[in-house]
Jmol script that loads the backbone (N, CA, C; Angstrom):
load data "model"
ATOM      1  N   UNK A   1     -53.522  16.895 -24.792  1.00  0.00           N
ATOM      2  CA  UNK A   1     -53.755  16.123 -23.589  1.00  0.00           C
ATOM      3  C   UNK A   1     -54.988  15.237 -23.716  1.00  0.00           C
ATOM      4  N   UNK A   2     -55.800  16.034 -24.240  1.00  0.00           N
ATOM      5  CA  UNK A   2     -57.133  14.855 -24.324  1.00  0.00           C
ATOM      6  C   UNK A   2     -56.966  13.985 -25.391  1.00  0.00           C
ATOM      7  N   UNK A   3     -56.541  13.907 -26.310  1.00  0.00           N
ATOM      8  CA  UNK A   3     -56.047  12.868 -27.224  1.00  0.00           C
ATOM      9  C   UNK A   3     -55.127  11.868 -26.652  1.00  0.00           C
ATOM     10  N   UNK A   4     -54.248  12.241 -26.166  1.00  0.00           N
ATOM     11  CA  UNK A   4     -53.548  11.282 -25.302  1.00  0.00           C
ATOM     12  C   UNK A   4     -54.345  10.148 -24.063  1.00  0.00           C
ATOM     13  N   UNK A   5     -55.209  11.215 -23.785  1.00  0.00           N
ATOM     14  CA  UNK A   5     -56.138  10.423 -22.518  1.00  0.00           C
ATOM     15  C   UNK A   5     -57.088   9.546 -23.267  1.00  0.00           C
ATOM     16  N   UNK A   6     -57.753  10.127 -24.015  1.00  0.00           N
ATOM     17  CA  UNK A   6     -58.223   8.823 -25.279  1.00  0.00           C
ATOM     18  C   UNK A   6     -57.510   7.877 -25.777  1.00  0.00           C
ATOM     19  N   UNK A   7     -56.349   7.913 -26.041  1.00  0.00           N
ATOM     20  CA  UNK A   7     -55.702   6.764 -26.656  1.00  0.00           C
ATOM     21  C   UNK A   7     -55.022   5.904 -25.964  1.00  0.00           C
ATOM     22  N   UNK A   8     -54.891   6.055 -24.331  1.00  0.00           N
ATOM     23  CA  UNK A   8     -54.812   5.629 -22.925  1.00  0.00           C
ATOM     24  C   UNK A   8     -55.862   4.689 -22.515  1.00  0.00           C
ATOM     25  N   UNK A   9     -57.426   5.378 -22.380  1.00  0.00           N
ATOM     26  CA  UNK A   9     -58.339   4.852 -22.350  1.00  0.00           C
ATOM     27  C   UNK A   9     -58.647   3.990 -23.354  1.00  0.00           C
ATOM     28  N   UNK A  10     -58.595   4.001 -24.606  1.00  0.00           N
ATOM     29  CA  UNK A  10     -58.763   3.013 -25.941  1.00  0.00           C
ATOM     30  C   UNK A  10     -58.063   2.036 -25.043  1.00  0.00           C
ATOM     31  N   UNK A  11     -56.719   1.681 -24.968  1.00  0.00           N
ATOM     32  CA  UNK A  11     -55.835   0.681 -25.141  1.00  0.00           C
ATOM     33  C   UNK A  11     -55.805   0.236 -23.269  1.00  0.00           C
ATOM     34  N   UNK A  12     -56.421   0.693 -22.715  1.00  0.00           N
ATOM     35  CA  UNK A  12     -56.378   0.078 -21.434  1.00  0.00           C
ATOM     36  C   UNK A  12     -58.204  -1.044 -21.469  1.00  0.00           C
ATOM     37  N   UNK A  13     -58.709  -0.677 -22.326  1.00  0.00           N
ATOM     38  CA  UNK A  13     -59.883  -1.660 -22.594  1.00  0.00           C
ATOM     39  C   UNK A  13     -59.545  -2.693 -23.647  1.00  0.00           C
ATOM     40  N   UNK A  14     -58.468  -2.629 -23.990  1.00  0.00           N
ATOM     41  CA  UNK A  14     -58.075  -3.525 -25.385  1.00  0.00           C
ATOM     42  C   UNK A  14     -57.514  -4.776 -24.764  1.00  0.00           C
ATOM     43  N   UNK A  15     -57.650  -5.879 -25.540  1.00  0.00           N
ATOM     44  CA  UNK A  15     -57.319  -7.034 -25.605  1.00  0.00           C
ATOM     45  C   UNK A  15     -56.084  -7.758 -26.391  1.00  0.00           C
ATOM     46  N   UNK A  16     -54.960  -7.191 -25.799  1.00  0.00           N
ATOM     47  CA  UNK A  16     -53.796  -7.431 -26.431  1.00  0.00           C
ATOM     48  C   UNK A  16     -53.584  -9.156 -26.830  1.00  0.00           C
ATOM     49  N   UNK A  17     -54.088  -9.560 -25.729  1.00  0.00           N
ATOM     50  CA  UNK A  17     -53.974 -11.381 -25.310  1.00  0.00           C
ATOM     51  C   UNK A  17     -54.621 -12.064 -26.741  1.00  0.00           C
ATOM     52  N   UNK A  18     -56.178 -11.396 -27.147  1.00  0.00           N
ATOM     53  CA  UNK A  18     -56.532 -12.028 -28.060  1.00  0.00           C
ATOM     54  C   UNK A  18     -56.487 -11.680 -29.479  1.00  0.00           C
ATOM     55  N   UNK A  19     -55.726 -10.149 -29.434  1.00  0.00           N
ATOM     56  CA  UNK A  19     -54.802 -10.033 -30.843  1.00  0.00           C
ATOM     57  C   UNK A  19     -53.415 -10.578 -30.807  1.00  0.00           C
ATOM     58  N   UNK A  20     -52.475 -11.376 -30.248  1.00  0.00           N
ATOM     59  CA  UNK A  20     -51.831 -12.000 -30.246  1.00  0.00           C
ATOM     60  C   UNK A  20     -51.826 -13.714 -30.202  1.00  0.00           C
ATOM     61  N   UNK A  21     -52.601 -13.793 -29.827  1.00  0.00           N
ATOM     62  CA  UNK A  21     -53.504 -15.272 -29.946  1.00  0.00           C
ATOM     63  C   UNK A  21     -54.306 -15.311 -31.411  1.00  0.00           C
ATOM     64  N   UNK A  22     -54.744 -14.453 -32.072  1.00  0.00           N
ATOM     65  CA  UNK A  22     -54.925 -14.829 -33.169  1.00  0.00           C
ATOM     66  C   UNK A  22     -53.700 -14.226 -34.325  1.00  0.00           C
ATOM     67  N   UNK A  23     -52.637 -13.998 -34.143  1.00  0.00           N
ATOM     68  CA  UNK A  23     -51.663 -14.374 -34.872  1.00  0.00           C
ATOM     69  C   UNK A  23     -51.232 -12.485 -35.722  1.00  0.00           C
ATOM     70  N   UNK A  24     -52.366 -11.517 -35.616  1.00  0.00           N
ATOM     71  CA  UNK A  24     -52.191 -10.316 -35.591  1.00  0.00           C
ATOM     72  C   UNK A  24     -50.763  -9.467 -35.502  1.00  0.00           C
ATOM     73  N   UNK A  25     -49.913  -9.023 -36.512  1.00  0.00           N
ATOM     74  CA  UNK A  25     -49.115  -8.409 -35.967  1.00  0.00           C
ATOM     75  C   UNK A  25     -49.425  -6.906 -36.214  1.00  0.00           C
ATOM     76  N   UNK A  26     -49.894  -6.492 -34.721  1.00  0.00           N
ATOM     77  CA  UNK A  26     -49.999  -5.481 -33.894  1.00  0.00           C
ATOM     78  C   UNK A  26     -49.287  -4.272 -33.921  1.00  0.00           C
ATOM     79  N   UNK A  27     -48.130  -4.937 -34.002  1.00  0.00           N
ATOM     80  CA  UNK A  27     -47.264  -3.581 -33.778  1.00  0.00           C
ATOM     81  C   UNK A  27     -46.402  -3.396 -35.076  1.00  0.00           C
ATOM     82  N   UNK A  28     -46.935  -4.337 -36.523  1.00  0.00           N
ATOM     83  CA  UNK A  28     -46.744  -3.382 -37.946  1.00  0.00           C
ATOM     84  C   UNK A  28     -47.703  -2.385 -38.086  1.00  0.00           C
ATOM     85  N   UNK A  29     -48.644  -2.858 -37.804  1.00  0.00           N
ATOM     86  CA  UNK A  29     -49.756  -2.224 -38.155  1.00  0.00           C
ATOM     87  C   UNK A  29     -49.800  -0.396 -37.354  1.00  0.00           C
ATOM     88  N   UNK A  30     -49.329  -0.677 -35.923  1.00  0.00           N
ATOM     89  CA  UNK A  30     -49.252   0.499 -35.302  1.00  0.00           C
ATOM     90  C   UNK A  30     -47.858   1.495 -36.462  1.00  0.00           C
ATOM     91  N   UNK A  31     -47.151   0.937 -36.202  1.00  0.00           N
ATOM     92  CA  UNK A  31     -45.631   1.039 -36.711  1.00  0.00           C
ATOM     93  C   UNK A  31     -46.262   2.375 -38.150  1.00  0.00           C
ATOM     94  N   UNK A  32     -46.996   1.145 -39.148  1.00  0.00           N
ATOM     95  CA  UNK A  32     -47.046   1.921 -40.435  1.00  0.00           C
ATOM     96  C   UNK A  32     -48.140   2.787 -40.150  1.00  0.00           C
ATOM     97  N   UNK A  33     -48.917   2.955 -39.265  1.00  0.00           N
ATOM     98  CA  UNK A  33     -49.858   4.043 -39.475  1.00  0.00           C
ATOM     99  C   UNK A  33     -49.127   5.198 -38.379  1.00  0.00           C
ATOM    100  N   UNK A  34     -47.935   4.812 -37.575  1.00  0.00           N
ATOM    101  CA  UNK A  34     -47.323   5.747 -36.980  1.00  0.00           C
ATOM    102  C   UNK A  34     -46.303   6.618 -37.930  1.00  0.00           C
ATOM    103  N   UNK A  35     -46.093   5.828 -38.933  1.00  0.00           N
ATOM    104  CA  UNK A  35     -45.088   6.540 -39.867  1.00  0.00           C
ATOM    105  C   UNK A  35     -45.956   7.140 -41.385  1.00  0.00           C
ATOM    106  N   UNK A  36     -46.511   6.740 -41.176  1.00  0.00           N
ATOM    107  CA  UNK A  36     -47.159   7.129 -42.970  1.00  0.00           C
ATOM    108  C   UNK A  36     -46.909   9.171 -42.901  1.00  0.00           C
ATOM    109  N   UNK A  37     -46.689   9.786 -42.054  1.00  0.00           N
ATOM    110  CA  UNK A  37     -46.726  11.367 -42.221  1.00  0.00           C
ATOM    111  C   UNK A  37     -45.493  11.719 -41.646  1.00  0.00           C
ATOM    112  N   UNK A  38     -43.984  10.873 -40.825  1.00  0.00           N
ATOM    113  CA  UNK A  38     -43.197  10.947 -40.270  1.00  0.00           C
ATOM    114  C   UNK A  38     -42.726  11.780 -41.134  1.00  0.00           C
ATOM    115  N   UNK A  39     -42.189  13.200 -40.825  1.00  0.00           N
ATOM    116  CA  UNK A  39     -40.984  13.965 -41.606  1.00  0.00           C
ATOM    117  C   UNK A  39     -41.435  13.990 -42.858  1.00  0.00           C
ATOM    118  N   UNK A  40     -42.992  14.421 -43.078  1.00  0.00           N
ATOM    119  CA  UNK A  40     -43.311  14.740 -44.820  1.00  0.00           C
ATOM    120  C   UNK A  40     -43.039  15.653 -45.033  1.00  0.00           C
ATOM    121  N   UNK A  41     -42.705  16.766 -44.193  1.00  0.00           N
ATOM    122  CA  UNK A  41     -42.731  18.157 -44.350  1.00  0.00           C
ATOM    123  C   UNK A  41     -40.823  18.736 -44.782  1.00  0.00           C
ATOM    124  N   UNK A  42     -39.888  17.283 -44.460  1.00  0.00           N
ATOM    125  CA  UNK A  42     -38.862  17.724 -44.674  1.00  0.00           C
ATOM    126  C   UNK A  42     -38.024  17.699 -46.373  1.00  0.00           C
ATOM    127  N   UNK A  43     -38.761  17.519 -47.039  1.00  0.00           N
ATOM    128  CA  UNK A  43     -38.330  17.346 -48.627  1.00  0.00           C
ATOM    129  C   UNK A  43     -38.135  16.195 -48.543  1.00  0.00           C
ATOM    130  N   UNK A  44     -38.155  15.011 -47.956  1.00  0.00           N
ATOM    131  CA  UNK A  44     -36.970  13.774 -48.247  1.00  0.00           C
ATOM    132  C   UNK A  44     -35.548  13.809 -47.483  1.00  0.00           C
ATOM    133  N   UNK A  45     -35.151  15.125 -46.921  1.00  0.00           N
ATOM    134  CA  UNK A  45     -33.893  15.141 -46.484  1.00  0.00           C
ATOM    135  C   UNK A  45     -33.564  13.874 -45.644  1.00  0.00           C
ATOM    136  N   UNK A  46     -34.764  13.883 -44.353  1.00  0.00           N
ATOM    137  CA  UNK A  46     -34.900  12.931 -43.437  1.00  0.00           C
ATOM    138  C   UNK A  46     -35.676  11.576 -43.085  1.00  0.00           C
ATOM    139  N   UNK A  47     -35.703  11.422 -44.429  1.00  0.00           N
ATOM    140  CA  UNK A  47     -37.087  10.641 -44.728  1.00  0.00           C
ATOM    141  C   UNK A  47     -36.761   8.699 -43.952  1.00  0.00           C
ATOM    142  N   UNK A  48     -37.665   8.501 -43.634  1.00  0.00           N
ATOM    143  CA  UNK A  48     -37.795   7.363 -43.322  1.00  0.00           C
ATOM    144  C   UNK A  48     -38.178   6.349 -43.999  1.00  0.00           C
ATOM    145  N   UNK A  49     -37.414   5.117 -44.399  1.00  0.00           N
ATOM    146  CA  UNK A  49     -37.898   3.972 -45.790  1.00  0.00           C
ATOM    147  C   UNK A  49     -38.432   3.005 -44.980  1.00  0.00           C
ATOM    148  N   UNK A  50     -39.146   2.267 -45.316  1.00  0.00           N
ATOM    149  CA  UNK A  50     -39.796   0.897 -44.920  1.00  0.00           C
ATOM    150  C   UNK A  50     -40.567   0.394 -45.798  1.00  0.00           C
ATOM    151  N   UNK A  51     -40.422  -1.173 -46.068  1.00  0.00           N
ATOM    152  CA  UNK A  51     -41.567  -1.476 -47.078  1.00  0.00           C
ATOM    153  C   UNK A  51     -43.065  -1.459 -46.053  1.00  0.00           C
ATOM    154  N   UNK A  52     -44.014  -1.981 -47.148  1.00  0.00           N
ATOM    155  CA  UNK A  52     -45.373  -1.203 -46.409  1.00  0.00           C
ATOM    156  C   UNK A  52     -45.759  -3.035 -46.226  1.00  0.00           C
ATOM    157  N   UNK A  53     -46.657  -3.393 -44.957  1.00  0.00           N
ATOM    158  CA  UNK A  53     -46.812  -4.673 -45.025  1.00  0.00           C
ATOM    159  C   UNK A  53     -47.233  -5.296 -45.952  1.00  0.00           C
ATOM    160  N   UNK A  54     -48.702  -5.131 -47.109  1.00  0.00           N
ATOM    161  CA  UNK A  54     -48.961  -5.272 -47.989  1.00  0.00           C
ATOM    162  C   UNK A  54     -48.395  -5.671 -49.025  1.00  0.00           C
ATOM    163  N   UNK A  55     -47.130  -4.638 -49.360  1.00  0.00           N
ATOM    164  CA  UNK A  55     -45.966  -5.381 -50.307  1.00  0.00           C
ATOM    165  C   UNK A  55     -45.119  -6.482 -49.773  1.00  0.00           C
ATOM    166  N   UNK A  56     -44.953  -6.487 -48.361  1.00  0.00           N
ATOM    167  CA  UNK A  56     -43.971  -7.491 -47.891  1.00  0.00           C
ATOM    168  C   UNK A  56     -44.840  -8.625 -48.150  1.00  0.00           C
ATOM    169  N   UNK A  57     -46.039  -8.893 -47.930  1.00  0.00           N
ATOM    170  CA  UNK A  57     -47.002  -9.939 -48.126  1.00  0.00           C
ATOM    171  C   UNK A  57     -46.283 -10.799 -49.597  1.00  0.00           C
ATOM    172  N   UNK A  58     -46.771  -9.229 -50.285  1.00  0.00           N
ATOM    173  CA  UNK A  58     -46.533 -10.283 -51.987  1.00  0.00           C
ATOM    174  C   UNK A  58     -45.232 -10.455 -51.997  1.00  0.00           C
ATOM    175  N   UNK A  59     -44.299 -10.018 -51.385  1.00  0.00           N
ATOM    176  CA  UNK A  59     -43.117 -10.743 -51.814  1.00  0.00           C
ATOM    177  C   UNK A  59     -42.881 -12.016 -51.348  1.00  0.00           C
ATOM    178  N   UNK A  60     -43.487 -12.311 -50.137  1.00  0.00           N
ATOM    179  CA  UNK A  60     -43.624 -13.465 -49.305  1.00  0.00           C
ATOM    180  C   UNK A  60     -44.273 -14.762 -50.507  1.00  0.00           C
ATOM    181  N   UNK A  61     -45.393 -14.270 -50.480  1.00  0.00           N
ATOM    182  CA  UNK A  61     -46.128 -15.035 -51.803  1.00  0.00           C
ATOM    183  C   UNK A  61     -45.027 -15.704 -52.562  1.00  0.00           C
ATOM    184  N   UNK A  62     -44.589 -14.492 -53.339  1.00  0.00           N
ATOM    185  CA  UNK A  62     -44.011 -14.967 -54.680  1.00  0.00           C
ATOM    186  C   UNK A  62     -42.556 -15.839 -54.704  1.00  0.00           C
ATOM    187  N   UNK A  63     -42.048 -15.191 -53.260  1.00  0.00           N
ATOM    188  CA  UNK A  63     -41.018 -16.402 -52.898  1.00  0.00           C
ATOM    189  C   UNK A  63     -41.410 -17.704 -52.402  1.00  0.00           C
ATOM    190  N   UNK A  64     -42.555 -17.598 -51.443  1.00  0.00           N
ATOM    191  CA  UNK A  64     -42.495 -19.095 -51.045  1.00  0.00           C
ATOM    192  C   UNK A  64     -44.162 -19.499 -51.649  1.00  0.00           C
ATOM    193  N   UNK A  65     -43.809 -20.435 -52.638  1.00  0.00           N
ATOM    194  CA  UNK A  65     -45.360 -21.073 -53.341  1.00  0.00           C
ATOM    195  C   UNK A  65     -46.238 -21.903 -52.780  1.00  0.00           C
ATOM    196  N   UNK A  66     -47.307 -21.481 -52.754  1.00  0.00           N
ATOM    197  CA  UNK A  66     -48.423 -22.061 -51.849  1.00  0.00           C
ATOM    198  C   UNK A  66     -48.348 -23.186 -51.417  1.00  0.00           C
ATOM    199  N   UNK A  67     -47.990 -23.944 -52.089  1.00  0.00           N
ATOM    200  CA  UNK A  67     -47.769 -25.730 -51.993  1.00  0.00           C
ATOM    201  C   UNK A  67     -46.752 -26.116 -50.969  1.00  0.00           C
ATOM    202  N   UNK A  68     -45.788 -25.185 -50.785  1.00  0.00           N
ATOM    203  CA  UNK A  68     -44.697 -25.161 -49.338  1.00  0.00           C
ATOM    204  C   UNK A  68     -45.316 -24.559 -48.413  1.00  0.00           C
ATOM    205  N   UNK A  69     -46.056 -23.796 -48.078  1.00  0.00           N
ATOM    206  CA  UNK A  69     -46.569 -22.615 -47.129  1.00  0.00           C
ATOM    207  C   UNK A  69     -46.801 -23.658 -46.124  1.00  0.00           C
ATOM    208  N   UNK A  70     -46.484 -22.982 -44.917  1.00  0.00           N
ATOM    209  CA  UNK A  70     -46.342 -23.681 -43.988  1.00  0.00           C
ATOM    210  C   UNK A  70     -45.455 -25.130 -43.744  1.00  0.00           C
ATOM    211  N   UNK A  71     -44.403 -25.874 -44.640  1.00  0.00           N
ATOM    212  CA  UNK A  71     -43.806 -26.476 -44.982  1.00  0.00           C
ATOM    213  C   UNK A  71     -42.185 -25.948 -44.484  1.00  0.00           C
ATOM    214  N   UNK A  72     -42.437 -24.702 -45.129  1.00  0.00           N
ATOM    215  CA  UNK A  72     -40.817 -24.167 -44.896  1.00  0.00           C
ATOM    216  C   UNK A  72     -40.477 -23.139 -44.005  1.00  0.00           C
ATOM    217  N   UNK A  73     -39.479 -23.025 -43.296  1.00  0.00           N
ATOM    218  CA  UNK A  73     -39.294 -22.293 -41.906  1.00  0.00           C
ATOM    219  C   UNK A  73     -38.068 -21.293 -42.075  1.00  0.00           C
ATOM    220  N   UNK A  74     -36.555 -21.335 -43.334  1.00  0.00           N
ATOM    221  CA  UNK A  74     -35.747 -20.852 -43.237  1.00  0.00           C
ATOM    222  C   UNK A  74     -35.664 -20.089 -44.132  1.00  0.00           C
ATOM    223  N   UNK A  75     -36.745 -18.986 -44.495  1.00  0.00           N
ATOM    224  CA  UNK A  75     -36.539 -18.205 -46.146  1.00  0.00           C
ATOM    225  C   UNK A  75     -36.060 -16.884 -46.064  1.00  0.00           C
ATOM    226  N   UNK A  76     -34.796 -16.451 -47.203  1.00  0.00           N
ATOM    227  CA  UNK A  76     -34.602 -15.053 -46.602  1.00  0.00           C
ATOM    228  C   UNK A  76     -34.777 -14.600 -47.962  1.00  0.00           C
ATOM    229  N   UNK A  77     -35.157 -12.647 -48.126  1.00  0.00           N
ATOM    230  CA  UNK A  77     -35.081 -12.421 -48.956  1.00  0.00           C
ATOM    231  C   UNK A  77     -34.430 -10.746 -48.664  1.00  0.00           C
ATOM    232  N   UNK A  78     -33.749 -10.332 -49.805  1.00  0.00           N
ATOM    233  CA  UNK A  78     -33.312  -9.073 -49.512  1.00  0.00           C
ATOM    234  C   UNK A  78     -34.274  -8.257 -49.994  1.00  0.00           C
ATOM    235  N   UNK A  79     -34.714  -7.221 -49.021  1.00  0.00           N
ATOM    236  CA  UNK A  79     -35.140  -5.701 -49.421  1.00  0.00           C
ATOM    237  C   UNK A  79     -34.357  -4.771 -49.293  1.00  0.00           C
ATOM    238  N   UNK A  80     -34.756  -4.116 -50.751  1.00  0.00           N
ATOM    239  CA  UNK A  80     -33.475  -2.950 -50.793  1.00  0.00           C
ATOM    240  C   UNK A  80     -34.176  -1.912 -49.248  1.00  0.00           C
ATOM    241  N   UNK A  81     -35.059  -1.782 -49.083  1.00  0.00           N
ATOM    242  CA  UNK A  81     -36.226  -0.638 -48.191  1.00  0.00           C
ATOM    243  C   UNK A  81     -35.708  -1.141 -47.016  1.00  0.00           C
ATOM    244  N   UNK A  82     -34.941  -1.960 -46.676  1.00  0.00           N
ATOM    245  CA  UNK A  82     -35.324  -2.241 -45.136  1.00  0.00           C
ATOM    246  C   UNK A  82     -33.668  -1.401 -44.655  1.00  0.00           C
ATOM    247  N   UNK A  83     -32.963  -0.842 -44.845  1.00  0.00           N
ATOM    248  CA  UNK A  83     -31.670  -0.180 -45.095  1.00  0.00           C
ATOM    249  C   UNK A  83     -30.983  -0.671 -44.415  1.00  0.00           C
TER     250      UNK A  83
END
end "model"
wireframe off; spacefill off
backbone 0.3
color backbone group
């Protein structure tokens, strides 16, 4: 309960407006630190895949080359992780 009321209080003083205004995505970031221990305890039976943002970055990179960045708007790429 008191963890909960802390993390209530955290986010009722937070500034959602100006992590979204500066371009922040918020809710990977929640996402992967909500999952990094999801179902470790089950062998893998139930395991949950996702790439980690970090890697999605470099794949981003390596598909679209600096010299287009911001140039191009329609890029897809397959991840095997995203299931």
């Amino acid at each position: 309960d008191a963890f909960c009321r802390a993390i209530i209080n955290k986010l009722g003083d937070f500034s959602f407006e100006r992590i979204f205004n500066e371009k922040y995505d918020f809710y990977a970031a929640l996402f992967e630190y909500l999952i990094k221990d999801y179902n470790k305890d089950s062998g893998g039976k139930y395991a949950e895949y996702y790439t980690p943002h970090a890697v999605a970055k470099i794949m981003a990179a390596i598909l679209v080359p600096e010299a287009v960045r911001g140039k191009v708007s329609n890029v897809s790429c397959y991840d095997p992780s995203a299931g």
